[in-house]
C-alpha positions in Angstrom: -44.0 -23.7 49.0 -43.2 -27.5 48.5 -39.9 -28.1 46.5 -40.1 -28.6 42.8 -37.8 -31.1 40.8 -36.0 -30.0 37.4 -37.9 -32.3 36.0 -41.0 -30.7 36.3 -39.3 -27.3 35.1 -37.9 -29.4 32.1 -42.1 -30.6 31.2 -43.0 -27.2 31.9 -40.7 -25.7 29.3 -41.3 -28.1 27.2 -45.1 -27.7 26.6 -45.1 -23.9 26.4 -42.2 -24.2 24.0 -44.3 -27.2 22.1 -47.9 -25.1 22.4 -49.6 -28.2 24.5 -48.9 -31.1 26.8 -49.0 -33.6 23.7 -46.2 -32.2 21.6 -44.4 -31.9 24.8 -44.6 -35.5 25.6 -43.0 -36.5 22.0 -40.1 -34.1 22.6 -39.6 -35.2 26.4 -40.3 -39.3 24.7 -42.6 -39.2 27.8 -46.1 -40.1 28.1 -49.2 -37.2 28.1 -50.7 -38.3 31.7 -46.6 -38.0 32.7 -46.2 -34.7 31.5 -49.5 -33.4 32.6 -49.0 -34.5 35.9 -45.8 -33.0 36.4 -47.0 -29.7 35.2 -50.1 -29.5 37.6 -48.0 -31.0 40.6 -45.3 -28.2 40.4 -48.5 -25.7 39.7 -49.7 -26.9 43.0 -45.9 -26.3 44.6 -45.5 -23.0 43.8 -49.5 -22.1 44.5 -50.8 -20.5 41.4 -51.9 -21.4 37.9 -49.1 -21.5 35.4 -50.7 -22.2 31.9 -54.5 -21.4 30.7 -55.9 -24.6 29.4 -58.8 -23.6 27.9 -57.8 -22.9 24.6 -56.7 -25.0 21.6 -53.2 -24.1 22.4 -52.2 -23.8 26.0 -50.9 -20.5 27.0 -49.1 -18.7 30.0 -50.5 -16.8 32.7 -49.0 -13.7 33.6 -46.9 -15.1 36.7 -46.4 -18.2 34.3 -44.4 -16.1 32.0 -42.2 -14.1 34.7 -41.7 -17.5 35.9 -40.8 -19.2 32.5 -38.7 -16.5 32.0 -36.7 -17.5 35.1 -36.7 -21.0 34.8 -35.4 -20.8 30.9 -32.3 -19.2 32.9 -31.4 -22.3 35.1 -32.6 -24.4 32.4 -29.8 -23.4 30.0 -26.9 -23.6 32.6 -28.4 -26.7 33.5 -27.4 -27.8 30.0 -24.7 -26.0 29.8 -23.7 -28.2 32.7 -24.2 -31.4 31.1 -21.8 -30.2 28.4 -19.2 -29.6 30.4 -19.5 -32.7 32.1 -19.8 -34.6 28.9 -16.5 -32.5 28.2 -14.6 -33.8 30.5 -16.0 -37.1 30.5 -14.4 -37.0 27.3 -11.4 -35.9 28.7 -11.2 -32.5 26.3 -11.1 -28.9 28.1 -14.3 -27.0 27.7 -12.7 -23.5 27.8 -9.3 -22.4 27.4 -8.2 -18.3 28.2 -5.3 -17.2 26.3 -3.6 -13.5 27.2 -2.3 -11.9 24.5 0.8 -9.2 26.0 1.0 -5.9 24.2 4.2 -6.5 23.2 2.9 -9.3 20.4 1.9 -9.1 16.8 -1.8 -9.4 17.3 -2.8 -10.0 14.0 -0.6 -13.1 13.5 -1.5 -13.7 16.9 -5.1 -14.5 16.3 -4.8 -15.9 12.9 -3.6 -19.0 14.5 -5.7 -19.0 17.3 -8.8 -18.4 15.2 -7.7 -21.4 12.8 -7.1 -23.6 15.6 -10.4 -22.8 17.9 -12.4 -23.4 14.5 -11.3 -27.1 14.3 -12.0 -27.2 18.3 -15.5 -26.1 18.0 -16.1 -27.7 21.5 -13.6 -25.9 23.6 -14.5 -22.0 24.2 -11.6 -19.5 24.1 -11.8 -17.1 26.4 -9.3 -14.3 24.9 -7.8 -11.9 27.2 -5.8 -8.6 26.1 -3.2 -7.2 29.4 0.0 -4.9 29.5 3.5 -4.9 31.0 2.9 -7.3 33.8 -0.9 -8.2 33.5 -0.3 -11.2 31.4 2.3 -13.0 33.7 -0.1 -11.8 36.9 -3.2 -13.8 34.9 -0.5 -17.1 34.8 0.4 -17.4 38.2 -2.8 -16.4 39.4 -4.3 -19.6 37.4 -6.3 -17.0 35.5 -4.6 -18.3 32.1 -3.5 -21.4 30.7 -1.4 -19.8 27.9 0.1 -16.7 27.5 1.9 -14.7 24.4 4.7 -12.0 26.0 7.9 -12.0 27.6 9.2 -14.0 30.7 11.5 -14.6 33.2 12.7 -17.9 31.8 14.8 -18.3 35.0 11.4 -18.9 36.4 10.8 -22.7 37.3 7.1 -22.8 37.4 7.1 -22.0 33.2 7.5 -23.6 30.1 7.7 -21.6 26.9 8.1 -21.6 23.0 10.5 -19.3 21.4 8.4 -17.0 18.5 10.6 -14.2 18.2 12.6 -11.3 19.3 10.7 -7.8 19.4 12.8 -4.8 19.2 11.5 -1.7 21.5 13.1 1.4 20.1 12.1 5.2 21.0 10.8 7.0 18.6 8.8 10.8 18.3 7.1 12.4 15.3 9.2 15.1 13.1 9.6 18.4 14.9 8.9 17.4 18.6 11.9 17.6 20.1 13.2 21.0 20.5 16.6 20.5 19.8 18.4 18.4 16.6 18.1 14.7 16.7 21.9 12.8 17.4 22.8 9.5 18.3 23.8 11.1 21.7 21.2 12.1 23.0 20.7 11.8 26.8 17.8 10.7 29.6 17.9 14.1 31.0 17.5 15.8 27.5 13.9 14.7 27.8 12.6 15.0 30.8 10.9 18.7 30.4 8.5 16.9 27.1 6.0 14.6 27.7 6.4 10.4 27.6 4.2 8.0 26.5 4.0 5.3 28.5 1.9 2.3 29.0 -0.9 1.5 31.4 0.2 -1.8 34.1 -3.1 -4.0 33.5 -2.2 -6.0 36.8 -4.2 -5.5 39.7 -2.1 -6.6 42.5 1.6 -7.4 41.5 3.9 -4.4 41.8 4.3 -2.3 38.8 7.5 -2.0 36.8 8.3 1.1 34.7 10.0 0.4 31.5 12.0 3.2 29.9 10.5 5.8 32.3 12.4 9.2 32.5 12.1 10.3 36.1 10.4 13.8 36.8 9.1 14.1 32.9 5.8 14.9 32.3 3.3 11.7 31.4 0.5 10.5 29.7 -0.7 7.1 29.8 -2.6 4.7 27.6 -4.2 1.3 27.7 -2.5 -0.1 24.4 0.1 0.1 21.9 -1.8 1.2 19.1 -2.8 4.5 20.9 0.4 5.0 22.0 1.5 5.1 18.7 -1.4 7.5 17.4 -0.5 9.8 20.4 3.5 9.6 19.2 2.4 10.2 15.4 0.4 13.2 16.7 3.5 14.9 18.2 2.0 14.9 21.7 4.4 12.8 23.2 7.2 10.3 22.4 8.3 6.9 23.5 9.3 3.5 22.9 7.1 1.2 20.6 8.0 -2.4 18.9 9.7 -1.8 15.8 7.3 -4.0 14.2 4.4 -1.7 14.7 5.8 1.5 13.3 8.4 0.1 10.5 6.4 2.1 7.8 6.4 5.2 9.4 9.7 4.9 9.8 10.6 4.6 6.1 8.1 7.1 5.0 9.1 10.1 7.8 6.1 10.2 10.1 8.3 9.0 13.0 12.1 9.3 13.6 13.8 6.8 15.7 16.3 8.6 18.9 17.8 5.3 19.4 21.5 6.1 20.3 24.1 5.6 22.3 22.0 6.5 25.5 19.0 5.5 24.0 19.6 2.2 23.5 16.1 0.6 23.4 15.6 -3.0 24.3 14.9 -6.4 22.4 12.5 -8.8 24.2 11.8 -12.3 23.3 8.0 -12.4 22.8 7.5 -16.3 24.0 4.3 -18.3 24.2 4.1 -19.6 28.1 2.3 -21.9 30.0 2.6 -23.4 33.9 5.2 -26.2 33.9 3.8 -27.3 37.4 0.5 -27.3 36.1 -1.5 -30.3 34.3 -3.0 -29.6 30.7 -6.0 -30.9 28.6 -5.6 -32.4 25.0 -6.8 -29.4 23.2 -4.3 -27.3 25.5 -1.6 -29.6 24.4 -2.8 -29.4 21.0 -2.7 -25.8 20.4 0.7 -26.0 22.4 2.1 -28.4 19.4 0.5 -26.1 16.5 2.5 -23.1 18.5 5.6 -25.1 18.4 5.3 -26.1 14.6 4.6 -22.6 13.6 7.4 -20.5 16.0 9.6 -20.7 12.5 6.5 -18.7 10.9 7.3 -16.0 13.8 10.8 -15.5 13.2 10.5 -15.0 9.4 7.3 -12.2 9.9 7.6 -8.7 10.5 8.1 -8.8 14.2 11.5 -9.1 14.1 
């Protein structure tokens, strides 16, 4: 079998789609001899009969539409191509990926990434969701250009935007624990009940246990929502950002232990991007709307 050309895939496509090799050639701006002849050479490459062309509208044979059916498939990367190299011709990102940690208010989160990727109809967002360590193993992987958690802001390869401080507390449903709630209570207190704790998305960096009681019984989830169902359900407890469970707080469904061994944490939930990296227009873009709206952050509920 000879070679074929994506041009004679592009005529091909274009009279089944059109219904005959006239239509085709307006839509191609080619002539009908031009189109006909490239549909009978690459007929005569492959060695068998695409199209029927006896009737008033041409139609497929069999192997014509398993092989149409192929060919749509490298037809639409081919364009797909062309717009990414028309993309950057222009100079403007195709795609950006975001991470968003599970430590950050996701609804606020993608409110202004929604907002934003609707005026940038162009660039694709590819939205990623990771855990304690996943999102920083997606940044210096080059698997994200921006990510919303915590950092090491010792770290010289970063760049970040203050949003806002997220308070981790420990907190259990009514009734759990066994013995009266105090502001003393201690690690070793808990370790016969069961902790919640959440799932490391990375693959490859080593894991880090926050809060962990050593030798207490586990379970493990993916997110910080079902943490929290698992908590209100008085299977487990654990630490969750303050944020997420303020209103069970006020209304009794969870109690906080935070005490004077239980101290909790406060993170600074950061947007963070590779310093020694090079970014687009639309990265640097969303980068300034990030920076304009941090003040938004620190007057929300995630403090």
């Amino acid at each position: 079998m000879s070679p074929f050309t994506l041009h004679d895939l592009q005529c091909f496509d274009a009279v089944v789609k059109a219904g005959g090799f006239q239509a085709a050639a307006q839509v191609m701006n080619r002539t009908h001899p031009a189109v006909f002849a490239a549909v009978a050479k690459l007929e005569r490459q492959l060695g068998f009969m695409l199209l029927e062309r006896g009737g008033y509208r041409v139609q497929l044979t069999p192997a014509g539409q398993s092989f149409h059916r192929r060919a749509q498939a490298l037809l639409r990367e081919l364009e797909s191509l062309h717009a990414h190299t028309a993309q950057l011709a222009m100079g403007k990102e195709s795609e950006l990926r975001v991470v968003i940690g599970d430590m950050c208010p996701v609804p606020q989160t993608l409110r202004l990434l929604s907002g934003f990727f609707a005026q940038h109809p162009s660039t694709r967002l590819h939205l990623h969701f990771e855990a304690v360590t996943g999102p920083w193993e997606r940044l210096f992987n080059d698997e994200a250009d921006l990510i919303f958690h915590h950092v090491d802001k010792h770290d010289a390869r970063i760049e970040w935007l203050d949003l806002c401080p997220v308070q981790f507390i420990p907190v259990a449903a009514p009734g759990f624990l066994p013995f009266r709630v105090t502001r003393s209570i201690r690690r070793e207190q808990l370790r016969e009940l069961t902790q919640c704790i959440m799932r490391d998305t990375a693959q490859s960096s080593e894991s880090r246990d926050y809060f962990v009681v050593d030798g207490a019984p586990q379970c493990t989830v993916a997110d910080q929502l079902m943490k929290k169902e698992v908590i209100l359900c008085g299977m487990a407890w654990g630490h969750l950002p303050r944020f997420l469970v303020e209103q069970e707080l006020r209304d009794g469904r969870l109690i906080s232990l935070t005490g004077k061994y239980l101290t909790g944490s406060v993170e600074d939930l950061v947007a963070a991007r590779r310093h020694d990296r090079p970014h687009g227009p639309v990265a640097n873009q969303l980068w300034q709307l990030i920076q304009e709206q941090a003040a938004q952050w620190r007057t929300s509920p995630a403090p």
